[in-house]
C-alpha angles and dihedrals in degrees: 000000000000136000124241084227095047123138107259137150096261094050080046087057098047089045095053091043093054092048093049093055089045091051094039085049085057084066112053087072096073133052103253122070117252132269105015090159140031123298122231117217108187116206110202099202118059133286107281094025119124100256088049095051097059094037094056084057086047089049086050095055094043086057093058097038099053093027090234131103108263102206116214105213109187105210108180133184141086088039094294095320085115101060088041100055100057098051083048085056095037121104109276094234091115095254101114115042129169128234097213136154141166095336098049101033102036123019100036095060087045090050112020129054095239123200080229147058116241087201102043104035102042143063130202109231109169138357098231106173139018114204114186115208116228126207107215137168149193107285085237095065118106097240128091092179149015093274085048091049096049098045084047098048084043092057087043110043117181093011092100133059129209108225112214140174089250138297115307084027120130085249099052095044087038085057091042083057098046094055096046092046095052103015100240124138134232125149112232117236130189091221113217116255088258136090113268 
């Protein structure tokens, strides 16, 4: 079943188009037209990954929009603090902007000592994409829902683990919530990149 706020190319389109006329309004206050050169877009996560898949549709339909190249630059490390941080440090002329998200915007000023300021130094500009996190178990496991899942995880502790991207990550805080929040526990695991 969708979402009504799941990622698809027409949000993507909206999305694009509302960030076009922001950036294209930062320019009528001066007195060039913007943009007269390409726009760079960081991505903050590697190339294929979800959030630089749907900003490379977004950087097509900027193109067109604005009639310049809008360069995606993926800029990875530190969980998306390095990407951030450039366009943090970048000239504020609207031509670098970040794709972030929950990592970057989020988590990282609540984990990492960062050389900028996620309140003073960004803008949010549009909400692109909207990716929903799933809970989801072995078949074999005795719970056919949540409720299910929690009473199950109460009466064994320990016998279950939490895989996560990694630690810092929105699955692994999302986890740490769930078993504050219930009780439940789960170790979390950072699961190796192979099948089980």
């Amino acid at each position: 079943m969708r979402s009504k706020q799941h990622a698809s190319p027409i949000n993507a389109g909206r999305s694009s188009a509302a960030l076009a006329a922001t950036l294209a309004s930062a320019g009528i206050a001066g007195a060039q037209t913007f943009p007269s050169r390409p726009i760079t877009m960081v991505v903050p996560f590697p190339a294929g990954g979800p959030l630089d898949s749907s900003a490379r549709i977004m950087a097509e339909r900027m193109r067109v929009s604005l009639g310049q190249p809008i360069v995606v630059e993926n800029v990875v490390g530190a969980s998306g603090s390095i990407g951030a941080g450039r366009v943090a440090r970048a000239a504020p002329d609207g031509y670098a902007f970040v794709v972030g998200g929950t990592p970057t915007h989020v988590i990282n000023p609540a984990v990492l000592a960062l050389t900028y300021d996620v309140i003073e130094d960004f803008q949010p500009i549009a909400l692109t994409t909207n990716a929903p996190s799933l809970i989801v178990a072995r078949k074999t496991l005795p719970a056919n829902d949540l409720n299910g899942l929690i009473a199950w995880l109460k009466a064994n502790p320990d016998k279950a683990l939490q895989g996560t991207g990694g630690v810092g990550t929105t699955s692994h805080i999302a986890g740490i919530f769930l078993q504050q929040t219930t009780a439940a526990r789960a170790p979390p695991a950072t699961l190796p990149r192979k099948r089980l």
